[in-house]
Structure formats: C-alpha cells, structure tokens
KETORLUM-960501 format. One record per residue: residue in one letter; x negated, y, z of N, C-alpha, C in turn. Coordinates in steps of 0.02 Angstrom, whole numbers, plus 50000, padded with zeros to 5 digits. Each point is the difference from the previous one (the first is absolute). Layout:
REC  resn     nX     nY     nZ    caX    caY    caZ     cX     cY     cZ
REC     a      X      Y      Z      X      Y      Z      X      Y      Z
...
REM end
This chain:
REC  resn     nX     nY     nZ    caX    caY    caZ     cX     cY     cZ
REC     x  49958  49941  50000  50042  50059  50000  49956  50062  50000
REC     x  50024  50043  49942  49977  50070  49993  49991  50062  50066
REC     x  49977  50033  50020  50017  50059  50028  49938  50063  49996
REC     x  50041  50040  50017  49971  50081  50009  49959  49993  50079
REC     x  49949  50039  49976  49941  49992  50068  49983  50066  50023
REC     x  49976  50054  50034  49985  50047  49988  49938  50013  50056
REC     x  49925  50039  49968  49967  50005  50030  50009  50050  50050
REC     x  50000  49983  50066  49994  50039  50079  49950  50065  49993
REC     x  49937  50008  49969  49983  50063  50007  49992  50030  49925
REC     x  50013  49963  49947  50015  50052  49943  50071  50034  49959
REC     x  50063  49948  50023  50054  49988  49992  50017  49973  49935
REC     x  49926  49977  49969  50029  49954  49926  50044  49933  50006
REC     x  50018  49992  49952  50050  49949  50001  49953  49940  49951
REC     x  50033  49944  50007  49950  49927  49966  50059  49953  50002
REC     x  50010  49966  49952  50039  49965  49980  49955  49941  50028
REC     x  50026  49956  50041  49967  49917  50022  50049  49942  49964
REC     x  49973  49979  49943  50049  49955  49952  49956  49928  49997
REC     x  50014  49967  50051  49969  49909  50003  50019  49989  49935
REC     x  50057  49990  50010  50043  49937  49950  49972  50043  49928
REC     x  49985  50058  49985  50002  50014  49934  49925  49969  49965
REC     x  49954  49993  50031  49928  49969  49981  49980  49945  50042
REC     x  49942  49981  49980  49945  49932  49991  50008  49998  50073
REC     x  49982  49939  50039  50017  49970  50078  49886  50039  49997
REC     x  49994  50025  50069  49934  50003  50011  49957  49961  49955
REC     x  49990  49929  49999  49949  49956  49996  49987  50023  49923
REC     x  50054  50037  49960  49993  49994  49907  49969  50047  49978
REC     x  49977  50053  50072  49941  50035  49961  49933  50003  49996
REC     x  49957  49937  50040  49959  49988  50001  49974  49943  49936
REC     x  50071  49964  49980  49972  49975  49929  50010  50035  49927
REC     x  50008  50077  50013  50006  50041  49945  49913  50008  49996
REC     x  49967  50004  50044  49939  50033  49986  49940  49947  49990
REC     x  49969  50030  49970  49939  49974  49950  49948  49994  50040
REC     x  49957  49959  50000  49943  49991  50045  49952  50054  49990
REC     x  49972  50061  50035  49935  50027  49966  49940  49956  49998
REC     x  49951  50016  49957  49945  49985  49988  49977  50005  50065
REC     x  49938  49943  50031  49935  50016  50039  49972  50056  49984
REC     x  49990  50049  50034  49954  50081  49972  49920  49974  50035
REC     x  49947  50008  49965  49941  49991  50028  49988  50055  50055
REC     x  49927  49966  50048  50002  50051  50054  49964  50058  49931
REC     x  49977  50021  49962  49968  50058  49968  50001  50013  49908
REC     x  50044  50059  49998  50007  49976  49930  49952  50049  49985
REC     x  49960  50002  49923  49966  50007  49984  50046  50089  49938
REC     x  49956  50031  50000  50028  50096  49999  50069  50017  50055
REC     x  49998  49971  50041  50078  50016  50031  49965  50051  50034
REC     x  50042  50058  49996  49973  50057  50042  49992  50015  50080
REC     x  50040  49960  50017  49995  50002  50086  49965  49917  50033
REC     x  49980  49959  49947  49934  49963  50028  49941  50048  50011
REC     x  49953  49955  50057  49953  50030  50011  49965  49989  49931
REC     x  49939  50072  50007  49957  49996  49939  50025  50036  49928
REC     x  50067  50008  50005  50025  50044  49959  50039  50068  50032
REC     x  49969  50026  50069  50022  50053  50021  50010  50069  49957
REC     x  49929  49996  49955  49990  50074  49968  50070  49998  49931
REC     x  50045  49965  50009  50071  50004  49948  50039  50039  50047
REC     x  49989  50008  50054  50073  50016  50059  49949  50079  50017
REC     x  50044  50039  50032  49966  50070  50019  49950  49987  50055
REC     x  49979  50055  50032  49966  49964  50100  50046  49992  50027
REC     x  49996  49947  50050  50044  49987  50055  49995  50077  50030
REC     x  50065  49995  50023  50020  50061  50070  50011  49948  50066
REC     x  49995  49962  50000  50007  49936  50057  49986  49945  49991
REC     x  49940  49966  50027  49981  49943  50020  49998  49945  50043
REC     x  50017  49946  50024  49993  49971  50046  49936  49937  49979
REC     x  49950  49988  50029  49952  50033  50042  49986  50067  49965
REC     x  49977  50047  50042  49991  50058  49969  49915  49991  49970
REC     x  49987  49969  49991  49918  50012  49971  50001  49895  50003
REC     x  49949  49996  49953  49993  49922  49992  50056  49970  49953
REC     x  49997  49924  49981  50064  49972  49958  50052  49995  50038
REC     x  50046  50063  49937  50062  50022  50032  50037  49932  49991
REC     x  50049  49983  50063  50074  49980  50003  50059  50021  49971
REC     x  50001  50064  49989  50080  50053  49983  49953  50076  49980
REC     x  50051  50003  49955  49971  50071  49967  50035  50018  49975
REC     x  50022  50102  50004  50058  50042  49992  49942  50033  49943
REC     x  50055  49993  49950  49969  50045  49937  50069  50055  49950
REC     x  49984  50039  50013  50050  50043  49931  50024  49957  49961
REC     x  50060  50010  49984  50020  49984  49945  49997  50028  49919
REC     x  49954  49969  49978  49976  50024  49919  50054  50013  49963
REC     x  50047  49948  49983  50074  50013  49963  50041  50015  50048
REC     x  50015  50051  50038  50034  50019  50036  50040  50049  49960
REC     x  50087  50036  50024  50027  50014  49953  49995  50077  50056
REC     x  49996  50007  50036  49967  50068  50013  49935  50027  50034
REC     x  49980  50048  50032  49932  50031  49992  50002  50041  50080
REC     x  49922  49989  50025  50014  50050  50060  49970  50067  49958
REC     x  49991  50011  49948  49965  50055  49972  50040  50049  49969
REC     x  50038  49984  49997  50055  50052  49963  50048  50042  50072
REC     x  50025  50056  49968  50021  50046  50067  50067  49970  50016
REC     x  50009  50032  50047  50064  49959  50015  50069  50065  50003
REC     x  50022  50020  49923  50036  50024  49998  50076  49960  49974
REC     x  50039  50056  49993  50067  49983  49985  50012  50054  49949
REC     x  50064  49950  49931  49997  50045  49956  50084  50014  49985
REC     x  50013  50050  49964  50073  49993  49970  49988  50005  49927
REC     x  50048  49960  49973  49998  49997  49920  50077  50008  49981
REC     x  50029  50067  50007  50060  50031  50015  50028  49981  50045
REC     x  50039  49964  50035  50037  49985  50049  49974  49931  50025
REC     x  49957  49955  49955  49976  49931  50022  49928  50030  50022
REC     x  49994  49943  50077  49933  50002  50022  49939  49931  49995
REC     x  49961  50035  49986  49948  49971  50006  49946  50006  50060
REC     x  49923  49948  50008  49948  50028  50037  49962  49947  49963
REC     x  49938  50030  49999  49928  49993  49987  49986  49908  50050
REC     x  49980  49955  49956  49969  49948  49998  49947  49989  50086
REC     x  50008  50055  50044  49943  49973  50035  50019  49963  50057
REC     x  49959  49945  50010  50000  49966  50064  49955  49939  49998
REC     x  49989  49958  50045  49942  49959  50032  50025  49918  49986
REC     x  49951  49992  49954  50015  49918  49974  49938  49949  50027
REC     x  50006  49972  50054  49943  49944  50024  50015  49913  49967
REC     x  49946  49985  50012  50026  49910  49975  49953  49964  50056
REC     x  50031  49971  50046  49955  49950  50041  49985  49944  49964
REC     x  49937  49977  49998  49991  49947  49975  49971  49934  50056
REC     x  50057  49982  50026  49984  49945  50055  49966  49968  50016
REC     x  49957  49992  49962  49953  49926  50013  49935  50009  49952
REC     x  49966  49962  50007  49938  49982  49927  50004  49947  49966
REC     x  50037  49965  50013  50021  49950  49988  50063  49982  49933
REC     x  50006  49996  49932  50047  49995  49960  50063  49968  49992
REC     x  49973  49946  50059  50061  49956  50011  50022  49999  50068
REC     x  50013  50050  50028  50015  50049  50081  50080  50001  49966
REC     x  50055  49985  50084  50043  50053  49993  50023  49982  50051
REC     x  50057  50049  50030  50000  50013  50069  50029  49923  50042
REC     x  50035  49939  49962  49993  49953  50010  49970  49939  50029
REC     x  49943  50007  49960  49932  49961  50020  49942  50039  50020
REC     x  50015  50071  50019  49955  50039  50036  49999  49970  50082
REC     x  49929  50016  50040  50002  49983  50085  50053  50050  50025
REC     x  50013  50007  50052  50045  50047  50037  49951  50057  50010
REC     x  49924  49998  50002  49960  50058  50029  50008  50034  49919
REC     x  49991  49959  49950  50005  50036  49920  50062  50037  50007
REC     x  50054  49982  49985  50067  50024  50023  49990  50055  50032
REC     x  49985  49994  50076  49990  50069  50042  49958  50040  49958
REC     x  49934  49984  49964  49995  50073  49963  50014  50041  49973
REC     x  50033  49938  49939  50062  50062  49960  50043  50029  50037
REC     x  50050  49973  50056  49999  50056  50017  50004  50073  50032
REC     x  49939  49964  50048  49957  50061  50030  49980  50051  49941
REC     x  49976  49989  49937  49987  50033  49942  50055  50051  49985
REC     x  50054  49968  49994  50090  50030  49986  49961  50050  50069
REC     x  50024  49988  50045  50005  50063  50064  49938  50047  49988
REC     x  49951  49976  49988  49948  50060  50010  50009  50039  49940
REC     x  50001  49959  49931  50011  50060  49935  50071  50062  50006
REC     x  50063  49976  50033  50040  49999  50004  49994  50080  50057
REC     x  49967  49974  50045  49978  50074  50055  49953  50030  49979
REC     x  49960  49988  49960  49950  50038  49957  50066  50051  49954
REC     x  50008  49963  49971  50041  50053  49936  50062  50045  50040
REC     x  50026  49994  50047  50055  50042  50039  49964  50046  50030
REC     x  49941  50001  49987  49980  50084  50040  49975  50040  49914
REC     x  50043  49981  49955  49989  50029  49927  50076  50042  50010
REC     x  50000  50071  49988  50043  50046  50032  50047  49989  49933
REC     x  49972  49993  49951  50044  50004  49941  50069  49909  49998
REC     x  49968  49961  50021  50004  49932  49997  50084  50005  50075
REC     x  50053  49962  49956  50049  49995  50045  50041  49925  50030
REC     x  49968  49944  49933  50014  49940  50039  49958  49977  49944
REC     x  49981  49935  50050  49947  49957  49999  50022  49940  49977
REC     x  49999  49951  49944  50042  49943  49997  49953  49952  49990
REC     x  50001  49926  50057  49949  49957  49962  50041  49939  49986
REC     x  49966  49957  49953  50050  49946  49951  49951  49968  49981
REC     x  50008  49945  49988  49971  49916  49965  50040  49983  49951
REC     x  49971  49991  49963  50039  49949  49919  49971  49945  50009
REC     x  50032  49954  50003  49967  49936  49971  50037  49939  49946
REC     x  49971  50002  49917  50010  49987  49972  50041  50029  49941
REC     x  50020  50010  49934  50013  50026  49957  50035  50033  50012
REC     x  50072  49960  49999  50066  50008  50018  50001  50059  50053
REC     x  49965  49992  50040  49977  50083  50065  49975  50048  49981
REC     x  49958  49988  49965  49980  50062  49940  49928  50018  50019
REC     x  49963  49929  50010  49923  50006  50000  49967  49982  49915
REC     x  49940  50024  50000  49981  49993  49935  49924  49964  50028
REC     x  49974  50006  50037  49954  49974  50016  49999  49952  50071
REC     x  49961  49921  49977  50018  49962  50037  49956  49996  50069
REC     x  49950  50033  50015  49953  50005  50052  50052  50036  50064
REC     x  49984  49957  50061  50065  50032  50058  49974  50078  50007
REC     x  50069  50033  49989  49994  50082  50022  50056  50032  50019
REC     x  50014  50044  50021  50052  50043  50013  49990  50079  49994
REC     x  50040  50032  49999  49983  50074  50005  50030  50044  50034
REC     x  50000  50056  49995  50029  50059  50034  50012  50055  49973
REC     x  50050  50037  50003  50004  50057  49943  50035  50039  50054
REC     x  49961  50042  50010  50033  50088  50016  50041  50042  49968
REC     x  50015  50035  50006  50055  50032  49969  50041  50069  50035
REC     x  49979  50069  49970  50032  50043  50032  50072  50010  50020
REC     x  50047  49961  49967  50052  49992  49989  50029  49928  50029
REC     x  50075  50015  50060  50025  49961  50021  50060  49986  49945
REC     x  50009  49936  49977  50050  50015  49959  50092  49971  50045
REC     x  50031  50000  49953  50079  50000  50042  50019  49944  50019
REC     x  49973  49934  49964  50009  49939  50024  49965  50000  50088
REC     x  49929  50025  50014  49993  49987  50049  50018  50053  50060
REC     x  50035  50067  49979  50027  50032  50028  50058  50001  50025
REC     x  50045  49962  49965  50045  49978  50026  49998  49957  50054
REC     x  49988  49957  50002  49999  49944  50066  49977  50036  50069
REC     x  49950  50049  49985  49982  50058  50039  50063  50037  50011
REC     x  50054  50028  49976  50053  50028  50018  50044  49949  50041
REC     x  49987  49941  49967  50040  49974  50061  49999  49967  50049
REC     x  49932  49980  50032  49952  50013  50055  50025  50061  50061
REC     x  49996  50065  49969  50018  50033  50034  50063  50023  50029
REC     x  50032  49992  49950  50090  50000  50008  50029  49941  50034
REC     x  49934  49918  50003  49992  49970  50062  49990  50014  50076
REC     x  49956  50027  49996  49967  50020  50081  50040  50038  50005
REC     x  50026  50050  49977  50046  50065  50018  50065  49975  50054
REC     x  50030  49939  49959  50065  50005  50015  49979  49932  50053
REC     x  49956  49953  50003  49990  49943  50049  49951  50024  50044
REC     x  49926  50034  49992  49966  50028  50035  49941  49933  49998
REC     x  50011  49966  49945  49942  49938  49991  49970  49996  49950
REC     x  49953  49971  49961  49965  49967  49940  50055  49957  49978
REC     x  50006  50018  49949  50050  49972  49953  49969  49914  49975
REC     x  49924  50008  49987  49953  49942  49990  49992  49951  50075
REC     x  49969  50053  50038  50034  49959  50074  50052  49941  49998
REC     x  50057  50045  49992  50062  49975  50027  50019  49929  49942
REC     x  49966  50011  49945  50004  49957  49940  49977  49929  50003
REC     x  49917  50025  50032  49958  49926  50040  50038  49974  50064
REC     x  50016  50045  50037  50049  49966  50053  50056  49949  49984
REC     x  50029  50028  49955  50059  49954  49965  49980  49935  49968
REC     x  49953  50013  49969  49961  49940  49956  49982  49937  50060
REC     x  49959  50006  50060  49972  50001  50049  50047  49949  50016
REC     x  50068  50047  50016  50050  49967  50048  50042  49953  49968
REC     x  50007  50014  49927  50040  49947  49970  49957  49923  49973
REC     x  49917  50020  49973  49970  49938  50024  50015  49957  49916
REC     x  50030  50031  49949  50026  49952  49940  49946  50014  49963
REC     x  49984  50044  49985  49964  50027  49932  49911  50003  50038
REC     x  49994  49979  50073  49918  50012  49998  49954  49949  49989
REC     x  49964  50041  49955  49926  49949  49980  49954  49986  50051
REC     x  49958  50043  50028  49956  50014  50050  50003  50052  50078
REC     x  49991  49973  50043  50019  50058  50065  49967  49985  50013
REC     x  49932  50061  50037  49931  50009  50016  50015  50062  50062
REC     x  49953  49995  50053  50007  50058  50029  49986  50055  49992
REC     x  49984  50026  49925  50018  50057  49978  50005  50028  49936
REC     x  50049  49935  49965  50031  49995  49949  50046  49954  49982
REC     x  50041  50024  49963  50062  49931  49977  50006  50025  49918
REC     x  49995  49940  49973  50005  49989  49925  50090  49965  49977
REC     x  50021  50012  49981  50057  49976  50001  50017  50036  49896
REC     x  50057  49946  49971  50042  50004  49952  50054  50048  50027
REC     x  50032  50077  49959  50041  50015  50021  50064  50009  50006
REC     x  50049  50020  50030  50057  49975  50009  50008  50028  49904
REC     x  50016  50061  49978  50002  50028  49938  49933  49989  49962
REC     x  50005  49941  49993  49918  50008  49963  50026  49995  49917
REC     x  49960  50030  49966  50028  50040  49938  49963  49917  49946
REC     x  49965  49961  50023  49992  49943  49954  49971  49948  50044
REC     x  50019  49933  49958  49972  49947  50036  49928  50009  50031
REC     x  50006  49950  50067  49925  50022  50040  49976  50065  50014
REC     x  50006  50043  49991  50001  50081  50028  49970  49998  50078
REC     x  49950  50016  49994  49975  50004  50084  49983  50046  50011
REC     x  50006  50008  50073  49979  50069  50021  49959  49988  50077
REC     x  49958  50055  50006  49944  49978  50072  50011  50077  50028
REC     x  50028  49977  50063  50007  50072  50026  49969  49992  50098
REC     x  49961  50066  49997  49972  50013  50061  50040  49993  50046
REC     x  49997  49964  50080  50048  50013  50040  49974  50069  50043
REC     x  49971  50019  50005  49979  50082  50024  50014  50040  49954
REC     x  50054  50038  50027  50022  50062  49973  49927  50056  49973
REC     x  50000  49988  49920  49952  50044  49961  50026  50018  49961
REC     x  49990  50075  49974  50024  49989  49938  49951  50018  49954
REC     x  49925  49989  49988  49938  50002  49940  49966  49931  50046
REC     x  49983  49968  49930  49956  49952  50001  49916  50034  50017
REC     x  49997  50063  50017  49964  50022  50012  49967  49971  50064
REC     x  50062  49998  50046  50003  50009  50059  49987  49920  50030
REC     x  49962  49981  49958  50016  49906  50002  49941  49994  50050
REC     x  49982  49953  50050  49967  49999  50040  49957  49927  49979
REC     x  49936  50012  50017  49940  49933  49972  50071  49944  50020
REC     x  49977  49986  50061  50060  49942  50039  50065  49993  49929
REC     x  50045  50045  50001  50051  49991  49950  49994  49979  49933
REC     x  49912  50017  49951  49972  49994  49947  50007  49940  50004
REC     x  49961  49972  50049  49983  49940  50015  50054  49951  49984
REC     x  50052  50032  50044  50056  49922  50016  50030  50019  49916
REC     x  49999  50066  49966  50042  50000  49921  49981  49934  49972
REC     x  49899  50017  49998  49974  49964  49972  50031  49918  49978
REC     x  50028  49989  50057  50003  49909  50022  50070  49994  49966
REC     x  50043  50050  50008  50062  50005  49985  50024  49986  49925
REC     x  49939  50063  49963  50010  50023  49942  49971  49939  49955
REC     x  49934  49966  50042  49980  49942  49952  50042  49943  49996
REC     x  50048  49970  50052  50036  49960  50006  50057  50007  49967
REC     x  50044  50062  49982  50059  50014  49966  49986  49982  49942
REC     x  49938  50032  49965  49976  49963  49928  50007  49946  49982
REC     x  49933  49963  50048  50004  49924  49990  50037  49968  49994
REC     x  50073  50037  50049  50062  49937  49991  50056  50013  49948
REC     x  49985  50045  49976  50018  50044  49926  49984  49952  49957
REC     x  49941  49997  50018  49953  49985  49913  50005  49903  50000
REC     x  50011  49990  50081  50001  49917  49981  50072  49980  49987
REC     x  50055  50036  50029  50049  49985  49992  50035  50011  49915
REC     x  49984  50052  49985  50014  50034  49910  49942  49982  49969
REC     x  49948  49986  50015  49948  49973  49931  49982  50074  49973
REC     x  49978  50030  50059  49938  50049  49979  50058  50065  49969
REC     x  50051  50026  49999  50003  50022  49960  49979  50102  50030
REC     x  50011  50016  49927  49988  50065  49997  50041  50029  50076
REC     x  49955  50069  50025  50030  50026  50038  49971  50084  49996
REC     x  50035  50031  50036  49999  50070  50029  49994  50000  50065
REC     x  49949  50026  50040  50013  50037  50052  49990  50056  50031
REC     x  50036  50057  50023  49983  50060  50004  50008  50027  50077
REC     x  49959  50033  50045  50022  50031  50066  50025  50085  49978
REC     x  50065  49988  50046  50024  50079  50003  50002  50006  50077
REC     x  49950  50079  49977  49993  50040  50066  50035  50061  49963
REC     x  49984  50012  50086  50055  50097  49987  49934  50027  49963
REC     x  50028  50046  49946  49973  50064  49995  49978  50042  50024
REC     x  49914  50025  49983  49955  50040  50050  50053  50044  50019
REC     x  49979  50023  50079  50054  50036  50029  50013  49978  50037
REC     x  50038  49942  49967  50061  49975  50065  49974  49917  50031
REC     x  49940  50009  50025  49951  49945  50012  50041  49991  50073
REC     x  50012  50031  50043  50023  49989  50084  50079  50027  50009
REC     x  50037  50012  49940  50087  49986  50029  50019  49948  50016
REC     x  50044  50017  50048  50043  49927  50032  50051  49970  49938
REC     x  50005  50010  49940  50064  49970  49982  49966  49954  49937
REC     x  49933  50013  49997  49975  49939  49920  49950  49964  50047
REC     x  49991  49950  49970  49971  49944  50011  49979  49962  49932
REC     x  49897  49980  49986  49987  49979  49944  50027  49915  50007
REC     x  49981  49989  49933  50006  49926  50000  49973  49962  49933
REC     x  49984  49943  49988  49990  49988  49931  50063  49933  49982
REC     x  50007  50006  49945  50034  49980  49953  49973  49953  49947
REC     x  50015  49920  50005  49979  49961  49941  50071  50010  49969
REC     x  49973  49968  49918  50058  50007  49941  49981  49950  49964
REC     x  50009  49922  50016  49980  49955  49937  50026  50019  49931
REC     x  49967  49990  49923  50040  50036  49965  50040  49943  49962
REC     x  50050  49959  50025  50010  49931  49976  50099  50039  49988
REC     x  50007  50061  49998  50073  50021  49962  49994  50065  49964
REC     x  50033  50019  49958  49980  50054  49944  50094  50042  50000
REC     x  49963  50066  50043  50084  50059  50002  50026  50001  49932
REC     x  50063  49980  49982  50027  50012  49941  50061  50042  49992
REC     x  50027  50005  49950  50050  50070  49974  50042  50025  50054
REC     x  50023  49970  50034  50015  49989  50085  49958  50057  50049
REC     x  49990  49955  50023  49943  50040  50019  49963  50065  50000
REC     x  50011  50005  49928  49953  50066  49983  50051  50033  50006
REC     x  50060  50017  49985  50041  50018  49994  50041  50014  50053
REC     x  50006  49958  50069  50025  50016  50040  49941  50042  50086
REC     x  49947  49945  49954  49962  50017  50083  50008  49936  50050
REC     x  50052  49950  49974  50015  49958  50070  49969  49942  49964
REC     x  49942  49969  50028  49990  49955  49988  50015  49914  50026
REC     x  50007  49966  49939  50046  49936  50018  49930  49934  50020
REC     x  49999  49975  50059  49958  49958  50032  50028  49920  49995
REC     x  49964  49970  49961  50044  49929  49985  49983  49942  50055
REC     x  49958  50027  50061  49981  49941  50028  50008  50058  50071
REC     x  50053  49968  50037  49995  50026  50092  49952  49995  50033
REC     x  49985  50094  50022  49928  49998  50028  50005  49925  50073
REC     x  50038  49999  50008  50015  49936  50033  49979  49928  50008
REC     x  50014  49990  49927  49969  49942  49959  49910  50020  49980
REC     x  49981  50050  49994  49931  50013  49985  49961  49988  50062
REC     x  50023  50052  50050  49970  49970  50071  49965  49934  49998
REC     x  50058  49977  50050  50029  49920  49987  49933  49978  49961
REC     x  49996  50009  49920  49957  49954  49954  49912  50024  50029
REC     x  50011  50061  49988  49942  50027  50025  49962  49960  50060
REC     x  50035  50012  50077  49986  49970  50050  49974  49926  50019
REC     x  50040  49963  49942  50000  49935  50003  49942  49978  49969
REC     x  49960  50053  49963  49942  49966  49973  49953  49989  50023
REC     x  49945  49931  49974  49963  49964  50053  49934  50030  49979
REC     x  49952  50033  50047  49957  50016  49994  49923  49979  50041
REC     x  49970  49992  49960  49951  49928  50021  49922  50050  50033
REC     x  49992  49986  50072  49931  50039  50021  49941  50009  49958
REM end
C-alpha cells in the first residue's frame, strides 16, 4: 500500500510505493560487477609520481614525507577564487561573476582505495581533511557556504576512478538550502527545540528505520526518504557546522561512515553512490535551530516526469524494508 510521507524538518512530501517496484533483493542483481582497479595506474593524476598534473597541495596529510591524503585545487573547476565577486543586472535578470573555491581530496595513494576497504584511521583522515579545509575556507569573507560531496562511480557523476571527493565554496546560499533553514526556525520559534533534534529523537524512539546507534551518532534510513536505501548519519550533540566536529566525534563518523558503505556496497553490489554533508552556512555555525549531517544516496532509482514536475519524490522500497536489509548484513572482521 501507497502513501504520502512528509519530511519533519523540510516539509517535503515522498511518495513510499512498495507494491509499485522490485522487492529489495532485485537491485543488487541489476548491477554489473566492476573491474579489480590496480593499487597504481599508470598517468592517473592523483597516483603518486604523477603529482606535477594536479596544482600544489593546499593540504597534506603527512605534512612533509609520502603523503597519505592531499587537498589540491580543482583544475576543471567551474568557478574561480580569482574573479571579483560581483553581481550583475542584464535588464531585470540577475546575474554574478563565476567566483568561488573548488578543492578535490584525493584520499589515498593508493588507486584501488575507497572509503569501503579503507582502515578506520584512513577514513578518519578524510575526514579530518573535510573539517580542516572546510574551517580554513570560512574565514574567506567573500565565501558563504561550504559544500563537501563524494561521487562514486559514473552514474554519481565521477569521471575519474582514483578515491576523491571535493568541496566547493560558494558565495551564494541558494533556495533549496535556504529553505529548510526557514523552517528550522519557524521550528524553534513555535516549539523552542531543534527541529533535527527532535527528528533523531523520533527515529531513536521508534527504533524501525535504524541502521547504526553509537554514542555519538545514529545512522538510520528515513522515515521520508526520497529513494531506496537513502541514509542519513546524524550527530547526537546538538551542532549545527561540521565544523564544530570534535577529534572523538571524527573518530566515531569515521567507523560509522565506513560501515554504512560496506553494507551498501555488499548488500547492492557496489553500486554508484553520492554522499554529501550539510552544514549551516558561514554565519550561522552556533544557532540552536540547524544541525549538520551527512547524507548517502545509492544511485540505484532515476527522478522521472513525476518527479520533476512535482518535487515529490516516489520511493519504491520502505525506508523500513531498507533498514531491515541494511542491518541484517553479515559483516566479516
């Protein structure tokens, strides 16, 4: 049976339709085995030995000696910290000037790395890397939110197969993430709580949809989750910038974030994913009403005319049933 779902702190709506698609188990035999990737491919630009293709690092881990992790500019980046940061009118339509801050972590030295079969201390670097580039670039006066994200695999919209992620700055908050910010506050206003709070509490207490509960994190499928397997990892300390993430908290993500994968990738057969953390926008690093979090997106369903069209997206598998599959998977020391 069909129904209307609606997310608690954004107020979108999600269609949860079982009966209309494939039972869990039918999307792990849609996907294709990838190839073995060697540990070192030969011109790949973010193996060692082919550094001088990538700009200088702005961040290293070790900082001197053979690096582990290394923050480099983004070469094809689609905007610029060099350009001014104006705003234009072209009669009544506006425009602004291209500038802002494009990084690419490149995780590992290793070609056949990914956050999967990375150690938990690898894991914790990336990202400790995320937090430090992340507080590096928020004291850039022009710079207004900070977004970091992982592709992995085509379908996510990586072009290169060496593990990386990036970060893109951006003077400009746009309305998708401003909104949820409006209603955050028009939360606390009228309850006097974290809207995200009160969200994990619920999750917490009802106990259906959680993947992982850690003492200071819970991973859970959500009640409105906008597509099959949809996870989300949210801090139980009221934060609202991943800024504000503490070694201890890095730490326990670390264990969190590598395990949600793994049981991703053994349960679906590797497939393509997204994952992105949203923090508040420089500024609003210490209000009571946002709270960061990150967000997996296996990419195993494709929004159609529907969809685009309405905004409400239709979920063919109950975050319920994803849990559930998720949880149950056997994972070997």
């Amino acid at each position: 049976m069909s129904e209307f779902r609606q997310n608690r702190a954004t107020k979108e709506w999600v269609i949860v339709a079982p009966g209309r698609g494939k039972r869990p188990t039918d999307f792990a035999k849609e996907f294709i085995k990838r190839e073995p990737l060697p540990p070192h491919k030969e011109n790949c630009p973010f193996c060692p030995g082919f550094e001088g293709q990538t700009p200088p690092a702005v961040y290293q881990i070790p900082q001197t000696g053979q690096w582990q992790l290394r923050v480099v500019p983004n070469r094809f980046a689609a905007l610029s910290p060099d350009k001014p940061v104006i705003r234009n009118f072209t009669g009544t339509f506006l425009s602004a000037n291209g500038y802002g801050i494009a990084e690419v972590i490149i995780e590992s030295p290793l070609h056949n790395k990914t956050i999967s079969n990375m150690s938990v201390d690898e894991v914790t670097n990336v990202l400790f890397a995320y937090r430090e580039r992340q507080r590096e670039i928020s004291g850039n006066r022009n710079i207004n939110l900070v977004t970091i994200f992982r592709n992995h695999g085509p379908k996510a919209g990586t072009s290169l197969e060496h593990p990386h992620s990036q970060l893109i700055a951006t003077p400009i908050v746009p309305p998708h993430i401003r909104y949820p910010i409006e209603q955050a506050v028009l939360h606390y206003d009228k309850y006097g709580s974290c809207v995200y709070c009160d969200y994990v509490s619920e999750e917490l207490s009802q106990q259906e949809r959680i993947i992982i509960d850690s003492p200071r994190f819970v991973a859970f499928c959500p009640y409105a989750a906008r597509s099959p397997f949809e996870t989300r990892i949210y801090p139980k300390r009221h934060t609202a910038s991943f800024v504000s993430a503490s070694e201890s908290e890095i730490a326990d993500l670390a264990c969190i974030l590598r395990e949600i994968i793994l049981r991703i990738r053994i349960y679906l057969g590797d497939p393509d994913y997204n994952y992105i953390i949203r923090s508040s926008p420089i500024g609003d690093e210490d209000t009571r009403y946002l709270h960061w979090y990150m967000i997996i997106i296996p990419k195993i369903s494709t929004p159609a005319g529907f969809e685009i069209g309405s905004g409400i997206y239709i979920n063919t598998v109950a975050p319920e049933e994803s849990a559930k599959c998720l949880r149950e998977v056997k994972i070997s020391d």
